[in-house]
C-alpha positions as CSV (number, residue, x, y, z in Angstrom):
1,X,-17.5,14.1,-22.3
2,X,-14.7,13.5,-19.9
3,X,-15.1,12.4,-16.1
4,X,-14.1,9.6,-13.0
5,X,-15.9,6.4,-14.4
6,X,-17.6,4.8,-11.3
7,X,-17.2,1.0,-10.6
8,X,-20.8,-0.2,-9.3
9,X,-20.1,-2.6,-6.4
10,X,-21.1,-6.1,-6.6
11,X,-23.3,-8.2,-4.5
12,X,-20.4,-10.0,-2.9
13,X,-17.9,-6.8,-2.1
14,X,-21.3,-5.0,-0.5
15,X,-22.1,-8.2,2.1
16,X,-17.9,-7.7,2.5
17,X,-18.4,-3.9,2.9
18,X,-20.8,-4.9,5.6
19,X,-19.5,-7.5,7.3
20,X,-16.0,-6.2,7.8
21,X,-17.8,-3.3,9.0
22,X,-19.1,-5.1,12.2
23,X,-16.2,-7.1,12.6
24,X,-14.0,-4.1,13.0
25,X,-17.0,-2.1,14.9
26,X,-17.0,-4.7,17.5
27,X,-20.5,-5.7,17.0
28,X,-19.3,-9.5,16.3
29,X,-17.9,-10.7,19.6
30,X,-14.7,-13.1,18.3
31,X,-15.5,-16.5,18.8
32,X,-19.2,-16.2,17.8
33,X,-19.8,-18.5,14.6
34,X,-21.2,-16.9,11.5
35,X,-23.8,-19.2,9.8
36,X,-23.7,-19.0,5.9
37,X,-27.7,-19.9,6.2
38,X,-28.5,-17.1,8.6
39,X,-26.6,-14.6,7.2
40,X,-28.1,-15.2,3.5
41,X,-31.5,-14.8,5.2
42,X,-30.3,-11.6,7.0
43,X,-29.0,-9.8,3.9
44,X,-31.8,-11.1,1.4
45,X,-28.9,-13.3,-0.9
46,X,-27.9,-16.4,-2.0
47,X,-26.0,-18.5,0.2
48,X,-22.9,-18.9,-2.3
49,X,-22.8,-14.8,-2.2
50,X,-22.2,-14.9,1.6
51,X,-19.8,-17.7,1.2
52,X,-17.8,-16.1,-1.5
53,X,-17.6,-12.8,0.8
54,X,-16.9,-15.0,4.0
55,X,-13.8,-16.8,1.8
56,X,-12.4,-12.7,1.3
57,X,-12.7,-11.8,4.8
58,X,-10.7,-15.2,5.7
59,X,-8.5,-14.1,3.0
60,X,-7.6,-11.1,4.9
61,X,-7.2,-12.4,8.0
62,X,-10.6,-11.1,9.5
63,X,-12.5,-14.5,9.7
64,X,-11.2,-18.2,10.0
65,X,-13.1,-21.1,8.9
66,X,-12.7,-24.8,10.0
67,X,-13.9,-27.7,7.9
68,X,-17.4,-28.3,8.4
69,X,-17.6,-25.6,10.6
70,X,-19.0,-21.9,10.5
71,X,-16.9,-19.3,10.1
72,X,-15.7,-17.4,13.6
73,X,-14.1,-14.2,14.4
74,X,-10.7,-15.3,15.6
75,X,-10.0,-14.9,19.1
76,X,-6.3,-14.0,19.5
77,X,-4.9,-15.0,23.0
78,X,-2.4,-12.8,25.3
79,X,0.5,-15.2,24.1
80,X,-0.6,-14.4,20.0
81,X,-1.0,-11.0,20.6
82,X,2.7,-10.9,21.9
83,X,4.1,-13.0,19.4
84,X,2.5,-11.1,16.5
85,X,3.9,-7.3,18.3
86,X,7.6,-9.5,19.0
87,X,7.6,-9.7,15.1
88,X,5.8,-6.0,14.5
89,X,7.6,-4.1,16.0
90,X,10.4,-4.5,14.9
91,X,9.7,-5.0,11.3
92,X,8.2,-1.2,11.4
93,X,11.6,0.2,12.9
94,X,12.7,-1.3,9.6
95,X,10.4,0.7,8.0
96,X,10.9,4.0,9.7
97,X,14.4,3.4,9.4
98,X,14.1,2.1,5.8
99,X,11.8,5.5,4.6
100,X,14.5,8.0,6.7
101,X,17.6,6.5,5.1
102,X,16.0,6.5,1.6
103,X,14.2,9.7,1.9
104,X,11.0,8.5,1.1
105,X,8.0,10.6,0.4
106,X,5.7,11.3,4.1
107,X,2.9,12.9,1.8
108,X,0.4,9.6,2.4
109,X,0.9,9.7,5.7
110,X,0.5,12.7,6.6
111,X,-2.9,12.5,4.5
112,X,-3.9,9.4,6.6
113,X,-3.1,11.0,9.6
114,X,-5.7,14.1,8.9
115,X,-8.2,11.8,7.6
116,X,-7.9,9.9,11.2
117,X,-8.3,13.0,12.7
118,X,-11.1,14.4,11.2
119,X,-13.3,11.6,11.5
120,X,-16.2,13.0,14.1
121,X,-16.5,10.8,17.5
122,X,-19.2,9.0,16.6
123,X,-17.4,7.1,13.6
124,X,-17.7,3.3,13.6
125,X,-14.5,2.0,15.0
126,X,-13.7,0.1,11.3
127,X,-12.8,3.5,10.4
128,X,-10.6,4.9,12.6
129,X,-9.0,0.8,12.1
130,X,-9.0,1.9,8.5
131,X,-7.3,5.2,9.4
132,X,-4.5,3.3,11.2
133,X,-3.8,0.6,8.8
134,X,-3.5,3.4,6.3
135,X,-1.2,5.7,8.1
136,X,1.7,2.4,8.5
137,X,0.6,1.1,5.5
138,X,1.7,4.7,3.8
139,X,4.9,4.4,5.1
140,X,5.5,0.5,4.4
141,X,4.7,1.7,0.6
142,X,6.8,4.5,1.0
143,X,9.8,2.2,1.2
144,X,9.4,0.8,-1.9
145,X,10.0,-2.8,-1.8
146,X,7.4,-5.2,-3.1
147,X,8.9,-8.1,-0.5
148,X,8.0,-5.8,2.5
149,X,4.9,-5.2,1.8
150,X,3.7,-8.9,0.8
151,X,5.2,-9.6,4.6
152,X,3.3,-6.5,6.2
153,X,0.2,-7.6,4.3
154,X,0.7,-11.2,5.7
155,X,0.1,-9.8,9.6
156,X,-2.8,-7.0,8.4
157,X,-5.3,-9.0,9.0
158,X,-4.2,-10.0,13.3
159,X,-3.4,-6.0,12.8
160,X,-6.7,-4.7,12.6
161,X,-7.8,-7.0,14.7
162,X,-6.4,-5.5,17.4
163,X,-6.8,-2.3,16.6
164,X,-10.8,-2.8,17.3
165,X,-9.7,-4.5,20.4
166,X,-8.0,-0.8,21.1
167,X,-11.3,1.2,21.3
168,X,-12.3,1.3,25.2
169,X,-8.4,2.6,25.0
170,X,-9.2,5.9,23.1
171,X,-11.7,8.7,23.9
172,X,-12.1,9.8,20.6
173,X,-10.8,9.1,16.7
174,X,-9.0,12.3,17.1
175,X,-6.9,11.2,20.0
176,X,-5.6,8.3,18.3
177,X,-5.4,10.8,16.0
178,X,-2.4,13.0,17.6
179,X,-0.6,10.0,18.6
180,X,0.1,8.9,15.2
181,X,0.6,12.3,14.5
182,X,3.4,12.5,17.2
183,X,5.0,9.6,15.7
184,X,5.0,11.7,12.1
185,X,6.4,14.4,13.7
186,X,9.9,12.5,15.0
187,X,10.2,10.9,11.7
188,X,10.1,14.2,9.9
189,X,12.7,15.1,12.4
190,X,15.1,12.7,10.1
191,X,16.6,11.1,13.5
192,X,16.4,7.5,12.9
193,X,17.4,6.7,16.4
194,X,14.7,8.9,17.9
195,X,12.1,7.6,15.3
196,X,12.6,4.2,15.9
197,X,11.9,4.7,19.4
198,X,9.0,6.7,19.2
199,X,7.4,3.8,17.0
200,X,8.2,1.3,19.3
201,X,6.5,3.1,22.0
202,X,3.6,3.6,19.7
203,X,3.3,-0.1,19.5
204,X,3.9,-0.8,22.9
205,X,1.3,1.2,24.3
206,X,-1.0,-1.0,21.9
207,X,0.3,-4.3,23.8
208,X,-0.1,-2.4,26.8
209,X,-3.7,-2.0,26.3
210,X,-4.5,-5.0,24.5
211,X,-2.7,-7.8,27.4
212,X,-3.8,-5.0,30.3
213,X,-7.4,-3.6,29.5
214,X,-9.5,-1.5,31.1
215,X,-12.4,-2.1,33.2
């Protein structure tokens, strides 16, 4: 008998599941230390479980811990978020340039792009952060080089960071939705120029909304 075998999730990857979750949802304000103690309590496990999944999320960028401190949401400042968007941007007009010039495949990100947009309003936030990171993370894999995506991976984490930060930006998944679709749209137009342009506006609007937000 034939069939998808099924990998049962460990104790660990469901408190990282879970955590990530808020993180990206918003309902852990940055700053706000995450005690190892409490947290065990809160999802019924042993401490080293909760430590083991808080040493991932740091892993990725989504918590950082000081010595002999609790772990904290980091709080990235108008002057990081430039600096990380001064580097981004122009390492995805690589990309785009890089996937146009070598004919890459779009197929993955076109899929991420109608996955983003069929996720129904009231979707937690970490998915429509998921649906973003997939979409440029389709076409840094697209490129094909094993170096670019170790350096992508390196800023994923400040990424997604402020991606959640981008939600009183959007009305709805599907509106962030159609912008990433736009941006598709120009690269399958095969005009480098007018891709890489398009991209960089995509990105500027996010430092637009992230330096500038409203209310």
């Amino acid at each position: 008998m034939s069939g998808l075998a099924v990998r049962p999730i460990s104790t660990t990857e469901a408190v990282v599941v879970s955590l990530r979750a808020r993180i990206l949802d918003g309902k852990i304000e940055a700053g706000v230390r995450l005690p190892e103690l409490e947290l065990a309590a809160e999802f019924g496990v042993a401490r080293p479980t909760v430590r083991a999944a808080i040493q991932t999320l740091c892993h990725e960028g989504l918590l950082v811990r000081e010595p002999n401190r609790s772990a904290h949401i980091p709080v990235l400042t108008r002057d990081e978020i430039l600096d990380l968007f001064s580097v981004r941007i122009p390492l995805e007009c690589l990309v785009v340039r890089a996937v146009l010039e070598r004919s890459a495949p779009l197929a993955p990100a076109r899929e991420a792009i109608s996955r983003l947009e069929a996720l129904p309003n009231d979707a937690g936030w970490s998915e429509v952060v998921a649906g973003d990171g997939a979409f440029h993370q389709a076409l840094v894999v697209a490129v094909g080089s094993p170096r670019l995506e170790k350096l992508y991976g390196s800023l994923s984490g400040e990424i997604r960071l402020c991606v959640a930060q981008l939600r009183p930006s959007w009305a709805s998944p599907a509106e962030i939705g159609i912008e990433h679709r736009e941006v598709l749209e120009v690269l399958e137009s095969g005009d480098v120029a007018a891709a890489e342009s398009r991209m960089t506006a995509h990105l500027e609007r996010a430092v637009r909304d992230l330096t500038h937000p409203k209310g």
